[in-house]
C-alpha positions as CSV (number, residue, x, y, z in Angstrom):
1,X,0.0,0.0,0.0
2,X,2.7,2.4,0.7
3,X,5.9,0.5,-0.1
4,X,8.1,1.5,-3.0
5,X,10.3,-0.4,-5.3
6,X,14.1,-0.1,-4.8
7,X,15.6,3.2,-6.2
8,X,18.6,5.4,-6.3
9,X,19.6,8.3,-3.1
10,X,18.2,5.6,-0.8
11,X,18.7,6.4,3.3
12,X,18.2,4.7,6.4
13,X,16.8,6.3,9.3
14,X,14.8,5.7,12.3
15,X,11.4,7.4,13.1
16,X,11.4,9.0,16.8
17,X,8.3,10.9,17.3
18,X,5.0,12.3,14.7
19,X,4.8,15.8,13.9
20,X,1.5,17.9,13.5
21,X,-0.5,16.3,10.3
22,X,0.3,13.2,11.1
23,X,3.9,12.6,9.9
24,X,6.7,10.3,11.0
25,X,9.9,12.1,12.3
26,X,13.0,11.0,11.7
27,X,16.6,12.8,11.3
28,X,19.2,12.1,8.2
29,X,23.2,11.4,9.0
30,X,23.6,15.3,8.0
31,X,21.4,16.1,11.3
32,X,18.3,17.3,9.2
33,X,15.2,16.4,10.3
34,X,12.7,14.5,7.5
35,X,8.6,14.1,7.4
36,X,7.8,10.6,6.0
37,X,3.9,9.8,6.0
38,X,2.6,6.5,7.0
39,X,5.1,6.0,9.6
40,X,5.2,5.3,13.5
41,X,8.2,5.8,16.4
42,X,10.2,3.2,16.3
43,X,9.7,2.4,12.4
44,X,13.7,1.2,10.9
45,X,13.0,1.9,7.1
46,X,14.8,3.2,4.4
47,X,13.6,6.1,2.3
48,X,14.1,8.2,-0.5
49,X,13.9,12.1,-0.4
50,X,10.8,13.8,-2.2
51,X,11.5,17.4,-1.2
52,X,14.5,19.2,1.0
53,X,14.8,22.4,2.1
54,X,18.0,23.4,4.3
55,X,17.0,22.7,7.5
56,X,14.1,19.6,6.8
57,X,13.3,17.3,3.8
58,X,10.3,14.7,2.8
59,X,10.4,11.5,2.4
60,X,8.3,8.4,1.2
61,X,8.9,5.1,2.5
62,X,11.1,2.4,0.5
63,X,11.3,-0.3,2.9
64,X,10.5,-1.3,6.5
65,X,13.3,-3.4,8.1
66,X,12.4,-2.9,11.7
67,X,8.4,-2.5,12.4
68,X,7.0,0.0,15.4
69,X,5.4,-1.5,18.5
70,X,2.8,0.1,17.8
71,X,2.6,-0.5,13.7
72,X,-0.6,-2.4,12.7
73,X,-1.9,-3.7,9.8
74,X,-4.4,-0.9,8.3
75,X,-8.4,-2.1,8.2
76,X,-9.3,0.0,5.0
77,X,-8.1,-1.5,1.2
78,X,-8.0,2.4,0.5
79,X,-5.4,3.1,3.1
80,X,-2.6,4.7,1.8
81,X,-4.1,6.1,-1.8
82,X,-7.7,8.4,-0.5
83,X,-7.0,11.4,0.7
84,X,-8.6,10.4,4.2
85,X,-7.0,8.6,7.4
86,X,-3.6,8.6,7.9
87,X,-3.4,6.9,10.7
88,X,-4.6,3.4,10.6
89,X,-1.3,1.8,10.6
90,X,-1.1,2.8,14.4
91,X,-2.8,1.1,17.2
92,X,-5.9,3.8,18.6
93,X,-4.4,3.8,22.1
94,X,-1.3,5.4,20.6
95,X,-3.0,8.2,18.2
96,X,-4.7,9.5,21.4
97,X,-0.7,10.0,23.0
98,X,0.0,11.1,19.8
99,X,-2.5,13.5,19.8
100,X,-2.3,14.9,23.0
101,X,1.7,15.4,22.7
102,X,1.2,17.2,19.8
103,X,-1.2,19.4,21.3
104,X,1.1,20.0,24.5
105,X,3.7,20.6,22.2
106,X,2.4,23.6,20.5
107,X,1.3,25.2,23.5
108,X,4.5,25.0,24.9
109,X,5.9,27.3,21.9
110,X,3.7,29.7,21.8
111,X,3.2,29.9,26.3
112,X,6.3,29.6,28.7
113,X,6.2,28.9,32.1
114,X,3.2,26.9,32.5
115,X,2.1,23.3,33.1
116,X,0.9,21.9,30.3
117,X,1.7,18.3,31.4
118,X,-0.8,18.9,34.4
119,X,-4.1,20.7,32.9
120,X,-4.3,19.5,29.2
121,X,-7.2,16.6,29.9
122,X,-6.5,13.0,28.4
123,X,-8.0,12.8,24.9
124,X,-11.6,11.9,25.0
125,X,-12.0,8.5,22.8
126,X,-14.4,8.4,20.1
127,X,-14.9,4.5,18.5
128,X,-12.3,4.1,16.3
129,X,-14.0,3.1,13.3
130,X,-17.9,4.0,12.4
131,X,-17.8,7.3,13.6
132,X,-18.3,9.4,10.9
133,X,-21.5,10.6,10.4
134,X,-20.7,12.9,7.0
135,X,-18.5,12.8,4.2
136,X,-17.7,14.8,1.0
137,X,-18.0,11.9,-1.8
138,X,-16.5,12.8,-4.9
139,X,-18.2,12.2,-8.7
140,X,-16.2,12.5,-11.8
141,X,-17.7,11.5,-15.1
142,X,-19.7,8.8,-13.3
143,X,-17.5,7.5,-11.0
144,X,-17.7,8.1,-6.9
145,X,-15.1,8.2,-4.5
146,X,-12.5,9.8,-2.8
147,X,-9.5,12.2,-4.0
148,X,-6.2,11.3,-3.2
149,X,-3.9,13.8,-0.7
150,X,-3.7,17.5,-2.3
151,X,-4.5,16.4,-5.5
152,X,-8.0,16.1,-8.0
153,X,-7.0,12.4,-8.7
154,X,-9.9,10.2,-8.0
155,X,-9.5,6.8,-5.7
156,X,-12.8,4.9,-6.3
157,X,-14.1,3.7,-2.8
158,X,-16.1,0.6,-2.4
159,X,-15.8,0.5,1.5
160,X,-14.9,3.6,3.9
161,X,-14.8,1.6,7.9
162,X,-14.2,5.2,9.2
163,X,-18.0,6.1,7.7
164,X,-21.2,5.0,10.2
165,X,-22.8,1.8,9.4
166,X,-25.6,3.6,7.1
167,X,-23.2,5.7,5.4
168,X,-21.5,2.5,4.6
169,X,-24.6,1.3,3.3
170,X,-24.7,4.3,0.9
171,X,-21.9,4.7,-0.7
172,X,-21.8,1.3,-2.9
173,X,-25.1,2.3,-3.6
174,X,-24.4,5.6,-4.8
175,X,-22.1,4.9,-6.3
176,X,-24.5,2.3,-8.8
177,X,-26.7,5.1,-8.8
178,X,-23.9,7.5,-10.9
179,X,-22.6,5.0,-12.8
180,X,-24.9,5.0,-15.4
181,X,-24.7,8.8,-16.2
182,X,-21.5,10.9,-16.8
183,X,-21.8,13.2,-13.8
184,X,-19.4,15.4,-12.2
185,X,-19.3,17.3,-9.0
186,X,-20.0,16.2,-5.5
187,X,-22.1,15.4,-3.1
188,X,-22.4,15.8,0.5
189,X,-23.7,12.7,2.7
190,X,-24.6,12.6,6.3
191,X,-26.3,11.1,9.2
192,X,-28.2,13.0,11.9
193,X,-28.6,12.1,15.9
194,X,-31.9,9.9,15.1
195,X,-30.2,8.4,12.1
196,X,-31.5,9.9,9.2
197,X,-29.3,10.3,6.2
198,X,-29.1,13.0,3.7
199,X,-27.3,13.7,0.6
200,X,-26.5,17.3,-1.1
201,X,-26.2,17.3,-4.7
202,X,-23.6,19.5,-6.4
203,X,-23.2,18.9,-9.7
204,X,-21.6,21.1,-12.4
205,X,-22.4,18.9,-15.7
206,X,-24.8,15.8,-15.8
207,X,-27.4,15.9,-14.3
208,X,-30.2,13.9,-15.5
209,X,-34.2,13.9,-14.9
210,X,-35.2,11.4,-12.4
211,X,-31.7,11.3,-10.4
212,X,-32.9,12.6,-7.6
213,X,-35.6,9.5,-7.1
214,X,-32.5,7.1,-7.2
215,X,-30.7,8.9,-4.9
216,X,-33.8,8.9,-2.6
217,X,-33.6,5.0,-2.8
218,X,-30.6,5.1,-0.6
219,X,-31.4,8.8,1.6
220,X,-33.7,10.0,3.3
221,X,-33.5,13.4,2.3
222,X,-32.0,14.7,-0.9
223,X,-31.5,18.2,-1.9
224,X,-29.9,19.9,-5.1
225,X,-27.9,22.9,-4.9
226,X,-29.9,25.7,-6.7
227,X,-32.9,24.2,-7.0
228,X,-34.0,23.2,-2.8
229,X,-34.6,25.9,-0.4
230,X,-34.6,25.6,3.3
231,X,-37.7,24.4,4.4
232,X,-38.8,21.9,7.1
233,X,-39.1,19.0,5.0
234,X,-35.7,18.9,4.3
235,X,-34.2,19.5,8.2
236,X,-32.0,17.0,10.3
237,X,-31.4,17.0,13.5
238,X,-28.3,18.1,14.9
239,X,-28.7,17.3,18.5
240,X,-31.4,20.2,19.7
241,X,-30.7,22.0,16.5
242,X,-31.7,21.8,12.7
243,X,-29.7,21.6,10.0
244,X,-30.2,20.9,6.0
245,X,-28.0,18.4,4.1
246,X,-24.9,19.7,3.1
247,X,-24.2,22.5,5.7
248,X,-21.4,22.5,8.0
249,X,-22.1,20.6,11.1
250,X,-19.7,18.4,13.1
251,X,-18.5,15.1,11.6
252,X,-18.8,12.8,14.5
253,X,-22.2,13.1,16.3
254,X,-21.0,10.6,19.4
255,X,-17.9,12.8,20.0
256,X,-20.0,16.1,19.5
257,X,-22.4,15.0,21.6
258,X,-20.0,14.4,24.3
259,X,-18.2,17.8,23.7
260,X,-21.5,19.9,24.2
261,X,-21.8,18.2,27.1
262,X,-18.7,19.1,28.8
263,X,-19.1,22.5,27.9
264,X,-22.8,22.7,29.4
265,X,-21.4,21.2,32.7
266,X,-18.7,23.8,32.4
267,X,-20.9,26.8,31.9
268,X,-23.1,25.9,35.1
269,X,-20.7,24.8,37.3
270,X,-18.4,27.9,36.4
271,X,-20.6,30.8,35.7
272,X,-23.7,33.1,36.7
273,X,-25.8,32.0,34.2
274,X,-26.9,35.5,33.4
275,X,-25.7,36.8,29.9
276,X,-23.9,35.0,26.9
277,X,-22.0,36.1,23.7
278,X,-21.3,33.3,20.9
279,X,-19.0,34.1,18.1
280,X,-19.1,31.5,15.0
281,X,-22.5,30.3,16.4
282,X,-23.0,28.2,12.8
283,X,-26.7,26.8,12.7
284,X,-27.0,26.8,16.8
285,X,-25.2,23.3,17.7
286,X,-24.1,25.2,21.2
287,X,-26.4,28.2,21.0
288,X,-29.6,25.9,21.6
289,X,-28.2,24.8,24.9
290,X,-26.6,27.9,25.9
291,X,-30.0,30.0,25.3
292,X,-31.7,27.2,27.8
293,X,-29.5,27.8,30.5
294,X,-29.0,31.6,30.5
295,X,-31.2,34.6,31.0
296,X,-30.2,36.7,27.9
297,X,-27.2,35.9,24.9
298,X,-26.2,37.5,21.4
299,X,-25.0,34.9,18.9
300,X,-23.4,36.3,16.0
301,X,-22.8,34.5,12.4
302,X,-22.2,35.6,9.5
303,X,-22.9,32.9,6.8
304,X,-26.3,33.5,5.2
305,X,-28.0,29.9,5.3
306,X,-26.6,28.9,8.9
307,X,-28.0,32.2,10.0
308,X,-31.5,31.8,8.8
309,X,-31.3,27.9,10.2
310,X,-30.0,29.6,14.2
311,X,-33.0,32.5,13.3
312,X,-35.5,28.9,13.1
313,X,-33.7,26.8,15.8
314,X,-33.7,29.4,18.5
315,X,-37.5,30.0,18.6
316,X,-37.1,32.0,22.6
317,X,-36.7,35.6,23.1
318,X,-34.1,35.5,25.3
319,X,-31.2,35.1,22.2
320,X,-30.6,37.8,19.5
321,X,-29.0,36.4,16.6
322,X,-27.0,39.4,14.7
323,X,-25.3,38.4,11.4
324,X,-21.9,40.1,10.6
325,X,-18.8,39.2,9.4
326,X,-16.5,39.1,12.6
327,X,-13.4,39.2,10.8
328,X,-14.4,42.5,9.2
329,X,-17.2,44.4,11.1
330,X,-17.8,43.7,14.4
331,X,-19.7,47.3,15.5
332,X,-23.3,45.6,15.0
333,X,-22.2,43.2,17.5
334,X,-20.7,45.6,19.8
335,X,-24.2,47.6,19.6
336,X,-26.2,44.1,20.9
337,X,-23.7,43.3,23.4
338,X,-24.2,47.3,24.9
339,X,-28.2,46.6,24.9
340,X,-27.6,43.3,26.4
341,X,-25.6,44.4,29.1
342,X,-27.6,47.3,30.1
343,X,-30.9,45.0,29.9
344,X,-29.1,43.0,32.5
345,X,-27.7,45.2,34.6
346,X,-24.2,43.0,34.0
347,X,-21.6,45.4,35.5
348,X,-18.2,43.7,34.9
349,X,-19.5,42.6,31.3
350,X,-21.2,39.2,30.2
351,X,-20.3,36.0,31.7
352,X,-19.4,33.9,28.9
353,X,-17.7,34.5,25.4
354,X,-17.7,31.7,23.5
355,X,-16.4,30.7,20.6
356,X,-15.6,27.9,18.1
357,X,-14.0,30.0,15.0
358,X,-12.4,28.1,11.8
359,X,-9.4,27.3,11.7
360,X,-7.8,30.8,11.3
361,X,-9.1,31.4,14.8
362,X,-10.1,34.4,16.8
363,X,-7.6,36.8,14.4
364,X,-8.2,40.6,15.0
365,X,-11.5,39.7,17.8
366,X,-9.0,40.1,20.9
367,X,-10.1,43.7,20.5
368,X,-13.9,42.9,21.2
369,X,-12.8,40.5,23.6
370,X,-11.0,43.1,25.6
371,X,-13.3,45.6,25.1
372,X,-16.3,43.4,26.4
373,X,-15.0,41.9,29.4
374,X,-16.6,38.6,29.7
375,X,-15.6,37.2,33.1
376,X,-15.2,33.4,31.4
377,X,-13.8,32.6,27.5
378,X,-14.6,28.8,26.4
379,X,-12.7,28.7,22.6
380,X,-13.7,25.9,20.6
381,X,-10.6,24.9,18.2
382,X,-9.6,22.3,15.4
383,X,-6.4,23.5,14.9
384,X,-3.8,23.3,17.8
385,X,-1.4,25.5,16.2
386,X,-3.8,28.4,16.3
387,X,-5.5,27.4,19.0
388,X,-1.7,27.6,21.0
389,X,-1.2,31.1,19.4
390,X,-5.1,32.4,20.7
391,X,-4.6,30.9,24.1
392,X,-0.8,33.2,23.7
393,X,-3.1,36.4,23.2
394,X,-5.7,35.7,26.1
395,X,-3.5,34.9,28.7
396,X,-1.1,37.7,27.6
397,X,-0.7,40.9,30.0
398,X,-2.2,38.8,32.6
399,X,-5.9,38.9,31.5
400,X,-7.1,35.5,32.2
401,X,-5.6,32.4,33.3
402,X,-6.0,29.0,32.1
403,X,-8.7,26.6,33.9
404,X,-8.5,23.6,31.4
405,X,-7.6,22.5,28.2
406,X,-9.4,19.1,26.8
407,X,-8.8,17.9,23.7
408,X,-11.7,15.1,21.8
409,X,-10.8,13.1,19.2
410,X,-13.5,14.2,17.0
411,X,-11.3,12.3,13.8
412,X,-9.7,9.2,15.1
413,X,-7.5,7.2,12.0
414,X,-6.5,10.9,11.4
415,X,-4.2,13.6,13.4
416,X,-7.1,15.8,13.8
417,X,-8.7,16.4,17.1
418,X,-11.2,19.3,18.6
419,X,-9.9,20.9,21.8
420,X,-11.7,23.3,24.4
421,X,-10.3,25.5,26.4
422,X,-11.7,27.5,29.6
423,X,-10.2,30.5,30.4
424,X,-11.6,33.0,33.5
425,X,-10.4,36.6,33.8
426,X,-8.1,37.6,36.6
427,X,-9.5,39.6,39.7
């Protein structure tokens, strides 16, 4: 699967540790340090170099004399070609340590003189395979799959074990489905909390009448892009929200579930229960809890169909929603959080920011942050390197200290993981 045939430049080196992404560390006899995917600490291989720079290179693997500990044999055919896990060769007791170092480890760049060790959690587990509850599933001139790693090169996919056991049950189907036609685009398939599937349709060339009803054999719902419009017939269930096939919700409902959970017993355990901001609320997968447990909250968005769905899915008074690009304009927000804070009579500023941004993080919001005051910060990350960088800015000056950090594995087979952090403002 990911063995090579002999070549010229081979090298020899050992693999000591996995670097953020997911790849195998090792050093050359020059001291440099090399990347080689679909590797594990204590791998003895040989390799050959597909990129160098001065101080690190790439490699791919050539041969594997001496195997990890914790090296097993991958349960996916697909391993090693689809763009997907990268970590099945590796037993799941070790991608959780694995995961957790690397999280520790960024922190520790970006934040000196502080514990890490002691107040990151233990990485929540998720089951390891039949997790996933959506998936992006590729169509090129009739065929279905996945694409391979950074490129548009399609792997055809008969079986996907990381998928839940009705997504399974979709995708050979589907994929009968497009094989008679010479469609291309994508489609987006998921599985809600009562187990439900959905699939939206993207295609940019054939589509053909009656495609729909053969989707519908296999899914519950179906939607096409540019022709379906948000309406109850088409909603899933999030988990005490609604959602359409096709828009961004979280890919493992178990995890998920277990995430909103520790940040609900956070929230009462920690705070007054008085006043709320959410930034990046999406289509209300925290807001509908948080607008149950506190007296007044703002939730801010800013993409146009996940707004309209948090409009529908908070249906109490007690929450304004105010759409706004918060990585451009934030004054409509800062004009809410003034009339929430005078409504109730919060003095020091709201209890609760919180926020679960994309991967580019909270960027230029430090300034709201500071100018609002919350008395608590929950952040909401999928990316440790920014995540390490945002934690850097809150805890900077002095302005809050850290109360925990717990990471989820939201992606197991994968080096990506969800972390929360808690953060309360310093008397």
């Amino acid at each position: 699967m990911y063995y090579y045939a002999q070549v010229d430049g081979e090298k020899r080196i050992r693999i000591t540790d996995m670097a953020f992404g997911g790849d195998g560390i090792g050093r050359l006899s020059d001291g440099r340090v090399v990347f080689v995917p679909f590797t594990a600490p204590g791998d003895e291989l040989s390799i050959v170099l597909t990129g160098e720079k001065k101080r690190f290179c790439r490699g791919k693997v050539l041969d594997i004399f001496h195997h990890s500990p914790v090296r097993v044999k991958p349960t996916c055919p697909h391993f090693g070609m689809c763009g997907g896990c990268r970590w099945q060769h590796i037993t799941y007791e070790a991608q959780r340590a694995f995961k957790r170092n690397m999280l520790i480890s960024e922190l520790v760049k970006k934040v000196k003189d502080i514990d890490f060790e002691s107040i990151t959690g233990n990485l929540v587990p998720s089951n390891p395979f039949a997790y996933r509850t959506a998936a992006r599933i590729q169509v090129k001139k009739g065929r279905t799959g996945f694409f391979r790693e950074k490129s548009n090169i399609l792997v055809p996919v008969v079986t996907c074990p990381v998928l839940s056991r009705r997504l399974q049950g979709m995708i050979s189907g589907l994929g009968e489905v497009f094989a008679s036609t010479k469609s291309t685009g994508f489609m987006e398939i998921s599985e809600d909390v009562d187990h439900k599937t959905g699939v939206s349709l993207h295609l940019v060339s054939g589509f053909k009448h009656g495609l729909r009803d053969r989707i519908q054999t296999y899914a519950d719902i179906v939607v096409i892009e540019g022709l379906d419009a948000a309406n109850s017939k088409n909603f899933m269930n999030g988990g005490g929200f609604a959602y359409i096939p096709g828009q961004f919700v979280q890919k493992n409902n178990g995890i998920n579930a277990r995430l909103k959970q520790y940040v609900k017993d956070l929230v009462i355990r920690e705070t007054g229960l008085r006043s709320f901001i959410e930034l990046f609320a999406g289509s209300g997968n925290f807001t509908t809890m948080l607008a149950g447990l506190f007296e007044r909250g703002i939730a801010a968005e800013s993409a146009p169909l996940a707004t309209r769905m948090l409009r529908y899915n908070l249906a109490v008074a007690n929450t304004v929603v105010v759409r706004t690009n918060l990585y451009k304009k934030t004054g409509p927000l800062l004009a809410k959080t003034r009339d929430l804070l005078t409504s109730s009579a919060v003095v020091k500023g709201p209890d609760l920011l919180i926020a679960d941004p994309p991967r580019a993080g909270l960027k230029d919001l430090f300034g709201f942050i500071e100018h609002v005051r919350p008395e608590h910060v929950v952040l909401i990350s999928c990316y440790p390197p920014v995540f390490a960088h945002d934690v850097a800015r809150l805890v900077r000056d002095g302005a809050y200290e850290i109360a925990s950090i717990q990471p989820f594995d939201m992606f197991p087979q994968t080096a990506h993981f969800e972390v929360v952090g808690h953060f309360r403002r310093r008397k």
